[in-house]
N, C-alpha and C positions, 0 to 999 in steps of 0.2 A: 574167963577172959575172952572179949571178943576175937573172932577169927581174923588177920590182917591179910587184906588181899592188897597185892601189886599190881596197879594197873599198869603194866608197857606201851609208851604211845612213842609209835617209830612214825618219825617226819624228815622230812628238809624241810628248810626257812625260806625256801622260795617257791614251796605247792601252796597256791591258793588253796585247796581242800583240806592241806592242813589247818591251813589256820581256820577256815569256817569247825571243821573238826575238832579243833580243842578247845575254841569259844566253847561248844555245844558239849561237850564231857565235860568241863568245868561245870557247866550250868546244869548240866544231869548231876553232878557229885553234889553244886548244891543242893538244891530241890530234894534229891534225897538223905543226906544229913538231917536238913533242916524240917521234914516229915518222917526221920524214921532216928531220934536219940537216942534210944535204945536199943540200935539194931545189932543184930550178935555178928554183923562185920564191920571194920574201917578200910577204907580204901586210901591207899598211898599211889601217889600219883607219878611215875618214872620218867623222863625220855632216853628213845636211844635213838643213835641218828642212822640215816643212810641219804644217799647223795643221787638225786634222781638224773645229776648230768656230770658227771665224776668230769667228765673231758672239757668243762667249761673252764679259761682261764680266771687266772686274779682280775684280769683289769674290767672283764664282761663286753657285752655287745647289748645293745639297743633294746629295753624291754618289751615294746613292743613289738617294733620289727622283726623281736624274734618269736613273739609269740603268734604274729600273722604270717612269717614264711617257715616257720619250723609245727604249727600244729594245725594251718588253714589256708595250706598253698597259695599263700601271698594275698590271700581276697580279703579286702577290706571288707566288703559286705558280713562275710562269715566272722571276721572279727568284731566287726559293732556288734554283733548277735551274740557273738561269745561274752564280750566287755557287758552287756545290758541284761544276759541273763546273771552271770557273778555277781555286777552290781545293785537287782533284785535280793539275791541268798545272801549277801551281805547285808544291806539295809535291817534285814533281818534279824541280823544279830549286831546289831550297832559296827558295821565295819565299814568304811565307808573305800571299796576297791578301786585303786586307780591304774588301770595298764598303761598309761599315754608316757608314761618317761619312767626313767629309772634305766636300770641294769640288768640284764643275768649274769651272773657268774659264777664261780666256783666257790664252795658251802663249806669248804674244809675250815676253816678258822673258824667259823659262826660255832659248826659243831664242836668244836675244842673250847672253845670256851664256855659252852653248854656242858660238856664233859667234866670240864675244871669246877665248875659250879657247884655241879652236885654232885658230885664225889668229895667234894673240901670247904663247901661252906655250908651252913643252915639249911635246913629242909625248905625249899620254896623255891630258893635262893634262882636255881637256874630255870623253874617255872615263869620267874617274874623277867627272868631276862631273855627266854623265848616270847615273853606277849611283848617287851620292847618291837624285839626283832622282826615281828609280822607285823607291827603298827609299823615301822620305819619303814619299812622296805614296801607292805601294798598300800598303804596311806600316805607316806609322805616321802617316795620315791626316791629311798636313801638306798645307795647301793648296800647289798646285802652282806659284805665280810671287810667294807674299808675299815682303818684303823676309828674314823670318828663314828660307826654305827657301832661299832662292837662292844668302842668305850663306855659311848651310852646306854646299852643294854646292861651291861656289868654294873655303872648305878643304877640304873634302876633296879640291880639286884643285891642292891647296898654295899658294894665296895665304894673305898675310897676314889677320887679322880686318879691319886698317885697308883693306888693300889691294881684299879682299872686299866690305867696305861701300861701298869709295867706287868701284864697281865695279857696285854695285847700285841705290845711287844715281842713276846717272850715267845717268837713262833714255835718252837719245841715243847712249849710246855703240854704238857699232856698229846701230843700229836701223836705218840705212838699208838699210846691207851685210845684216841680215837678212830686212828686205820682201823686197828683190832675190833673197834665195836662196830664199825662200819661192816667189815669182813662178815664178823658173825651172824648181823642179822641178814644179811646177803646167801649165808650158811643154812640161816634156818628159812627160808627158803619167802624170802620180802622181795617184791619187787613193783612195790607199790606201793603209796601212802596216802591217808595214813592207814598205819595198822597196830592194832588194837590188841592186846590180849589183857584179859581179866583173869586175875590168878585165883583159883577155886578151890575150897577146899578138898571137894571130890573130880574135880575134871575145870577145864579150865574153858574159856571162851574168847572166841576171836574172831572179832567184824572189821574189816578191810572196806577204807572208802568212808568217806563223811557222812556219819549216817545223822539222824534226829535226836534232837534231846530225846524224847520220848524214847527212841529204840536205845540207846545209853543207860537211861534210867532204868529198862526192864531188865537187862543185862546186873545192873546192879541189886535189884531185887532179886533177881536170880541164884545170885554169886552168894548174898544172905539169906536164902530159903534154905538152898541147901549146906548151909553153916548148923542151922537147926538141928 
């Protein structure tokens, strides 16, 4: 039987790096599937969350505005620079980044429903409703945890509208189980995203930071070499 490795990919739904990040591991898992069917591993693909601004409220504050006075001392110059290299490494990978409107705010819901996902529906299931969540939020400027992005994400992770809302709703549902996974990967010592670990048969591997298809896929060569 082939070896099953777990890949761990710890995000928030509002790091641009994440999402360039998981476009590019998804596209490494392709590429190598799809050149290696008989490889003596399968990689399953996890998320765990952590919150790069825990202190942010529900309702947010100005997406850009904060990303020009909180990471580039108010200079607009340095932000068109910031905005124009992102939207470069984007183009890249079909993402088309937008900072000029939208939100930040607090990630706790997004997470929990990520959580509820994949702990209680189909395998994918909360895969498909984190790529909602990075198209909505850096393409099409939807605040990142209101009740209408989250609903959307949940179909696109094929629940029902009804099932979605009351889902959304449902602010306790799994909230505890996602403090606790916030906690732990904070425990084991994340303080930054995304981060990466590939579960090895003999030792395991771990690349922090949006790295290249290319450096992903050797990772995963790696992970089945030494399955051998």
């Amino acid at each position: 039987m082939p070896y099953e490795s777990i890949i761990t990919f710890t995000l928030d739904t509002i790091c641009p790096w994440t999402y360039l990040g998981f476009i590019r591991l998804n596209k490494a898992l392709d590429n190598y599937r799809s050149a290696n069917p008989n490889s003596p591993a399968t990689f399953t693909l996890k998320l765990a969350p952590y919150q790069l601004y825990p202190e942010s409220n529900q309702e947010g504050v100005n997406k850009y505005e904060w990303y020009k006075n909180e990471k580039y001392d108010g200079s607009e110059d340095r932000m068109n620079k910031y905005m124009n290299v992102m939207g470069d490494l984007g183009k890249a990978e079909d993402i088309q980044f937008d900072f000029g409107g939208g939100m930040v705010a607090n990630t706790l819901h997004a997470h929990r429903i990520l959580q509820y996902l994949q702990n209680n529906k189909k395998q994918g299931a909360a895969l498909e409703a984190v790529k909602s969540l990075y198209n909505q939020y850096f393409e099409q400027r939807a605040h990142p945890s209101s009740t209408e992005t989250l609903v959307k994400a949940c179909t696109a992770a094929g629940l029902s509208e009804v099932e979605a809302k009351k889902l959304v709703e449902d602010s306790d549902e799994e909230l505890m189980e996602t403090k606790a996974a916030i906690r732990e990967q904070a425990g084991n010592g994340v303080d930054s995203v995304p981060y990466v670990i590939f579960e090895g048969r003999k030792r395991d591997f771990t690349l922090v930071g949006a790295k290249s298809v290319a450096e992903y896929e050797k990772v995963l060569a790696q992970v089945a070499k030494e399955c051998t």
